[in-house]
N, C-alpha and C positions, 0 to 999 in steps of 0.2 A: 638320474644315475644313482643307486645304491651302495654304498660302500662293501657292501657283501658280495655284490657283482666282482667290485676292483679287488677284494681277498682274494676269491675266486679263481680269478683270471692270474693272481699273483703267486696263490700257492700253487698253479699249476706247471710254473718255469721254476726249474732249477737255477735259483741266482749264486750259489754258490762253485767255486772251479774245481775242480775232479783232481787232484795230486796224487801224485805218490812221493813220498819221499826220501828225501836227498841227504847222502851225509853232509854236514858239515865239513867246511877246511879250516884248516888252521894258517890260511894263507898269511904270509910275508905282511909285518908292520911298517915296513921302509919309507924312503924316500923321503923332501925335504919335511921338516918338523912344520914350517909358515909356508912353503912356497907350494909351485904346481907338484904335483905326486907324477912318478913315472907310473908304469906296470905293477913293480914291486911295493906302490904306495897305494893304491887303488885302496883298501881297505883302511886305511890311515885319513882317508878324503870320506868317507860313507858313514852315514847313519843310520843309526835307528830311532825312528819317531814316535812317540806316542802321545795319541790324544785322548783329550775326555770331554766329553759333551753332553748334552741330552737329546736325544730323537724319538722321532713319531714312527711307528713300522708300520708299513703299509699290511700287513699281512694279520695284524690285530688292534690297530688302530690306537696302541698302548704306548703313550709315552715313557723313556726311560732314558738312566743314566748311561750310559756306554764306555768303553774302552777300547782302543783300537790300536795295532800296530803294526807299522810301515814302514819306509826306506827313505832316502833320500840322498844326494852329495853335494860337499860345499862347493861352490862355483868361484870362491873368491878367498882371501887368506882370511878378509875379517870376519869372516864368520856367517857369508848371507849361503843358503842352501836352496837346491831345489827341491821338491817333488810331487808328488800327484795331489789335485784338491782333493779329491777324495779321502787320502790319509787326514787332512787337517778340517775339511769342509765341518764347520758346525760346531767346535770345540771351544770349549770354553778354557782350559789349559794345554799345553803343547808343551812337552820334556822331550829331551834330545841325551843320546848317548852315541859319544863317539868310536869310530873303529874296533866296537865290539868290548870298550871296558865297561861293565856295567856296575863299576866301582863309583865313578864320578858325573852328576849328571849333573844339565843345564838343563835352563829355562829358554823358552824360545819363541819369539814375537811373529806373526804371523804378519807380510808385504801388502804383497797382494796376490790375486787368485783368478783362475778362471774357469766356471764348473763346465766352460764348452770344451777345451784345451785339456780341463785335467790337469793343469799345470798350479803349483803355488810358490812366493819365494819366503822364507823363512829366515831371520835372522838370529843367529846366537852370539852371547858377545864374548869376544877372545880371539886368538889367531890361533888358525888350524890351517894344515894341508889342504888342498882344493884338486880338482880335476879340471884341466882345459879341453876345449872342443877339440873336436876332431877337424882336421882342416880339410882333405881331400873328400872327393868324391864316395859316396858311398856306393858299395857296388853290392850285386845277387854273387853270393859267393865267401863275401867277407867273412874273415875269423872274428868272432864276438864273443863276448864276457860278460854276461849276467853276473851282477855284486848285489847282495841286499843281506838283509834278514828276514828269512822265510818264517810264518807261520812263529812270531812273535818270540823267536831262539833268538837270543842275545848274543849266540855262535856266530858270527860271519863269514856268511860263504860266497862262492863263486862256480859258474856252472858255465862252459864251455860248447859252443856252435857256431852256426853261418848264418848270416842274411842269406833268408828264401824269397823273401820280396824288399826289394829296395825303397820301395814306397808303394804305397797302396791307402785306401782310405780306411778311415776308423770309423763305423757305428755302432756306437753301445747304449745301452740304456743310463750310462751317464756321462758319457763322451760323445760326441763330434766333432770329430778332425780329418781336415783336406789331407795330411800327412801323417801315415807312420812307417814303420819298420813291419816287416814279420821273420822271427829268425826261430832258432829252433836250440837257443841255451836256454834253458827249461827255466821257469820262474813258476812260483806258486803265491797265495798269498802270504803277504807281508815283504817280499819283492817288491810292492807298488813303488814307485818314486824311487827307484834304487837305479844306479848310471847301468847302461851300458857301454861295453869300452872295447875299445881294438887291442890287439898286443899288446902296444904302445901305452897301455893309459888313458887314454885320449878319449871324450866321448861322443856317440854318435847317434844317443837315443837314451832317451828315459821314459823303464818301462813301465806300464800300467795295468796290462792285462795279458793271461792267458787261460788253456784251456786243454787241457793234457787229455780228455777225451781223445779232442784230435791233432794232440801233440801242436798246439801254434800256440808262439808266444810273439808279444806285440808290444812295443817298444815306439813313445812321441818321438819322430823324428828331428832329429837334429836343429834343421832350418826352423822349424814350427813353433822350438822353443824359442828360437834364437832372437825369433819376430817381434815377440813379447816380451821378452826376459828383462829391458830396461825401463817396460812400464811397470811389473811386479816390480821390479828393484824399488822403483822409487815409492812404492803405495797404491798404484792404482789398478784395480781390477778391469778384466778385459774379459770382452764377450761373457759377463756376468751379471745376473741382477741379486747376489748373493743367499741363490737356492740352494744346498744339498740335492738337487733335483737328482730324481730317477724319473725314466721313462716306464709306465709300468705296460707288461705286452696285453694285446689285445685280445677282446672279448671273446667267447667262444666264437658269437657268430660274424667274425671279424674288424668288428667298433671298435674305434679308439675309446681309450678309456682318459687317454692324460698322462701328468706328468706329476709325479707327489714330489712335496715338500717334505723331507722328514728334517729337515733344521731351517734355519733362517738366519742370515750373519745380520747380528744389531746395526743399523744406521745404514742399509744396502736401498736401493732401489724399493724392491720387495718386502724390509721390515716397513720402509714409509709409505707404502700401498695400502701396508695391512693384511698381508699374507700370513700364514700364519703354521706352524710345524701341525702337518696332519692335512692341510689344506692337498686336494687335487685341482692342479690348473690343467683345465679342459680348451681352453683356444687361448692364442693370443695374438693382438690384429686381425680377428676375423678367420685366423687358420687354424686348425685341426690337430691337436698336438698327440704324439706318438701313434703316429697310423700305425708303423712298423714296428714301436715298441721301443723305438729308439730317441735321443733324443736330436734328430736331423731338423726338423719344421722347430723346435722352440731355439735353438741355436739359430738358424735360417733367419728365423724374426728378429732378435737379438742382433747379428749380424747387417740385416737391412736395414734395421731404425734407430738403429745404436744404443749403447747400453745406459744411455743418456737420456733416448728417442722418449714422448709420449707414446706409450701401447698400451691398447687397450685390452682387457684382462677378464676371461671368464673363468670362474672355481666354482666347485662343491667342498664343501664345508659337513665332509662326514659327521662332524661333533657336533651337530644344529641342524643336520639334514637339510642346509639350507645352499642356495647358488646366490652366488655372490658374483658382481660386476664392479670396474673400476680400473684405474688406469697405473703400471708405471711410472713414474714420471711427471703427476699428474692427481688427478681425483685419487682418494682412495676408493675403496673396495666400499661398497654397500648391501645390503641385502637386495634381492632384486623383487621388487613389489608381484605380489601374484595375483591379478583382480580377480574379485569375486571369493577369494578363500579367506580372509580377513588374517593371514598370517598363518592361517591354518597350512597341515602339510596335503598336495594333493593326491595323497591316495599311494600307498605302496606302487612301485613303480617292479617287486622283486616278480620274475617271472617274465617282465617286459624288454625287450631288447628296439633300440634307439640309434638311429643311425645323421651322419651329418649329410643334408644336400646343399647343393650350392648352384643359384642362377647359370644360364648360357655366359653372362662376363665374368662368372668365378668374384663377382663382388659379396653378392648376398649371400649368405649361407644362415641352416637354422637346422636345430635338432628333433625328429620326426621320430615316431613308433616305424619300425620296420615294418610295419603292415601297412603304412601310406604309402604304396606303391607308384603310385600315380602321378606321375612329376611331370609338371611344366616351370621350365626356367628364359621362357621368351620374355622380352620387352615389349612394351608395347605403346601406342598411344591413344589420350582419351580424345572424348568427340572434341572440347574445347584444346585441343592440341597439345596439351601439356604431354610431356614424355616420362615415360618409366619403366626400371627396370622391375621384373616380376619375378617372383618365385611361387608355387604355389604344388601343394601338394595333400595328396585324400587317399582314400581306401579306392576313390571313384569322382574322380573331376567333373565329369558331366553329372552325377548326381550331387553331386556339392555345391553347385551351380543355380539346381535347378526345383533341390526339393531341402527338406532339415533332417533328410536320412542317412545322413552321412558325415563322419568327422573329417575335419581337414583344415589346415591353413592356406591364409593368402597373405603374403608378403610382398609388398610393393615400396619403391622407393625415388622419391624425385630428386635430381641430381641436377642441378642444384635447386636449392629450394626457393618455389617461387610465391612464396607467401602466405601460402595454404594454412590455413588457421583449423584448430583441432574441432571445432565449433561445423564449418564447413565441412571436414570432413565425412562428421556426424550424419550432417545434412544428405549427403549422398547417399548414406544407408538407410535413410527414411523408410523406402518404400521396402527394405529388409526387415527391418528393427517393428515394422506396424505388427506385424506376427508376431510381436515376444512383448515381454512386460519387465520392463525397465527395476534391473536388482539394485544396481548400485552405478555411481559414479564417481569418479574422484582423480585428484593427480597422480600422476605416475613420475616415479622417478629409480632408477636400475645403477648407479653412480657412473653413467653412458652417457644413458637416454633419458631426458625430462619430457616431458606430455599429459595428456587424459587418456584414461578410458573409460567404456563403458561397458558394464555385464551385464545381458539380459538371457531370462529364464523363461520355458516355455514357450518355444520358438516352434512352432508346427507341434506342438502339442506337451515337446516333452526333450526338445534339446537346448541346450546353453549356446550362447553366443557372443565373442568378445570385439572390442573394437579398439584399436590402441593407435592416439595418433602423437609419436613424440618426434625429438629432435636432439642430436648430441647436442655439446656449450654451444657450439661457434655458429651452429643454426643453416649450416653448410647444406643441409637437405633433411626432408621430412621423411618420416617412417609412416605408414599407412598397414597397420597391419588386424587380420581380422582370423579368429577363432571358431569354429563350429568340433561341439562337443555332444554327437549323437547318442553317444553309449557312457553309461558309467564308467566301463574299462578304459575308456579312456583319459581319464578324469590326471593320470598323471602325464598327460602333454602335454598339460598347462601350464608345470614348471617348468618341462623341456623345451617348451617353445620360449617363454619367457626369459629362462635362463640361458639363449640362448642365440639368438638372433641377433646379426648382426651385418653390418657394411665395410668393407674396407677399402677405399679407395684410394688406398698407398700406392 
């Protein structure tokens, strides 16, 4: 994968919201000075956040400083606030200005976060007004009150409408949530993390996104935050590995591309892996990140293996053109060995498009040139009985087979592994490997998968051939996987194979 692919594909969505806008109000200061805010206090409880950080842009790969500003309201008198990770995600300082004076500003410590939720809690120190929940039922229908500061005005406003949908799901390219809101009291940016509120005060969403194209605005619901809101209180991050993740949308010819890192929070999951601002994560666990563009599958995974879980972790490392493997939780990140190129790159991949397959059990999956048409993902068993799961995939299976005119992989995997030594393996390809002349051999190790392999050249006259037999730590099952490299062209499937293949038997 090429980093000029994923620009590409990035500058071709509009990631910015469409506004027009909105005067400002001069709305009402009231309500208690420490205590909950009625109506009339609602902007006495709201903030305006601002961060500064440094990020990687997906869209030129240039890291820089940033400045950013957002919303947010205190949920408590001593001073802890909510609002969107996004406003805070990746900042190295965080200033707070209350109820619109932008006379007096604080400092403000950042709780905990969740980049699936969108949620963060922030604390400032002092006693200030707060906003209490909403306690009833939220209904399609309800009068609703959009509070923030739009588009980084220190003015605080309020914008007036209904719940259109009472709940409904969120996928964005930096959110996934089982619950939101959608109402129709206009927000733009810098609205992020700003309450939503009933008549009353009260609130019953904190918004994060809209899109005045087509008029919907979107709002975490209520319950969603409420889930969470005593694990940030106390420090600890939830359904997070401390990404600034976006989901960037997919290829022209419909490939996922990943999920880019454009920050990395110090001492997360993720900075102890080794990830790194600018990095794109391409799988995790074995799964396919942003098919939709969203991020649903890298949440999903986070979700099932906990933010705690070992997962295992594929990237491309645009700044080294290199894929890296390694785990969460676990291993860090490696480069992933590419036999036969001696660290060398293989071959401009620009112009080539790359898609993921995956066996009939959905365990195996591995990244192929879209011109390997030819897919078999049966299991199968050998004459000495051993079983396995297969994947295998060419321009032309039965030529792949049968002659060295044709590129293709075969991916195989024993489950569990019954003691198959990389040496034996070898041994099976004998009467393959007598047609070629042995380039190189040597260990292999991807921060997955440790094993051998071997590269042989001149295989029916004039094609390459790889043989790669490894094994994650725990020795849980062997990988048996083999390479045919008919054509120059395609000389870059050798990283996308390599960088690329995997099992996951979660």
């Amino acid at each position: 994968m090429s980093v000029t692919t994923a620009r590409r594909a990035l500058a071709a969505v509009a990631l910015s919201v469409v506004v027009v806008p909105l005067a400002a109000c001069t709305f009402g200061g009231g309500g208690a000075k420490s205590g909950a805010a009625d109506f009339s206090g609602v902007q006495s409880a709201t903030i305006q956040i601002e961060s500064e950080g440094t990020f990687v842009d997906p869209e030129d790969g240039q890291m820089a400083e940033e400045t950013g500003r957002g919303s947010g309201f205190f949920i408590s008198k001593d001073g802890l606030a909510l609002t969107n990770n996004h406003v805070v995600a990746g900042a190295g300082t965080v200033k707070v200005w209350v109820g619109g004076d932008d006379s007096k500003e604080y400092d403000a410590k950042l709780l905990g976060s969740s980049e699936c939720l969108d949620l963060a809690v922030v604390q400032v120190d002092g006693q200030f007004p707060y906003l209490d929940w909403y306690q009833g039922d939220i209904t399609t229908g309800q009068e609703v009150y959009a509070a923030g500061f739009p588009l980084g005005d220190p003015t605080f406003t309020l914008t007036k409408g209904i719940v259109s949908k009472a709940e409904t799901i969120g996928q964005t390219s930096w959110a996934s949530i089982d619950s939101i809101i959608e109402h129709d009291a206009k927000i733009k940016p810098g609205n992020s993390g700003g309450p939503l509120v009933t008549a009353q005060g009260t609130v019953v969403g904190v918004d994060y996104a809209g899109n005045n194209e087509l008029d919907t605005n979107f709002a975490i619901h209520r319950d969603e935050a409420q889930k969470v809101l005593d694990q940030l209180i106390a420090g600890s991050d939830v359904k997070s590995l401390g990404i600034n993740a976006q989901a960037l949308p997919p290829a022209d010819d419909g490939s996922a591309l990943g999920v880019w890192a454009s920050s990395v929070k110090a001492g997360s999951p993720a900075d102890e892996a080794g990830i790194q601002p600018g990095d794109l994560i391409m799988r995790m666990a074995g799964t396919t990140l942003a098919a939709d563009g969203t991020l649903e599958e890298y949440c999903d995974v986070i979700s099932t293996q906990g933010s705690d879980g070992t997962i295992d972790v594929e990237v491309y490392r645009p700044s080294d053109d290199t894929f890296y493997r390694g785990q969460f939780n676990g291993k860090p990140l490696a480069p992933v060995t590419v036999p036969g190129l001696n660290g060398s790159s293989g071959g401009s991949s620009e112009g080539m498009s790359f898609r993921t397959v995956t066996d009939d059990s959905g365990v195996l999956s591995v990244e192929i040139p879209s011109t390997w048409a030819d897919v078999n993902g049966a299991p199968f068993t050998s004459d000495d009985g051993r079983q396995f799961l297969s994947l295998d995939a060419s321009t032309d299976l039965a030529g792949l087979s049968s002659s060295w005119a044709y590129s293709g992989v075969t991916f195989q995997v024993t489950s569990p592994s019954d003691g198959i030594t990389a040496q034996a393996v070898f041994d099976l390809f004998a009467g393959y490997t007598a047609q070629c002349t042995l380039d190189s051999a040597d260990a292999y190790t991807d921060g997955v998968y440790s094993g051998q392999y071997q590269y042989y050249t001149g295989c029916g006259g004039s094609s390459d051939y790889i043989i790669l037999a490894a094994q994650p730590d725990d020795g849980s099952y062997t990988v048996i996987l083999t390479l045919t490299i008919a054509s120059e062209a395609d000389i870059p499937a050798i990283e996308h194979v390599f960088g690329s293949f995997a099992a996951d038997f979660s």
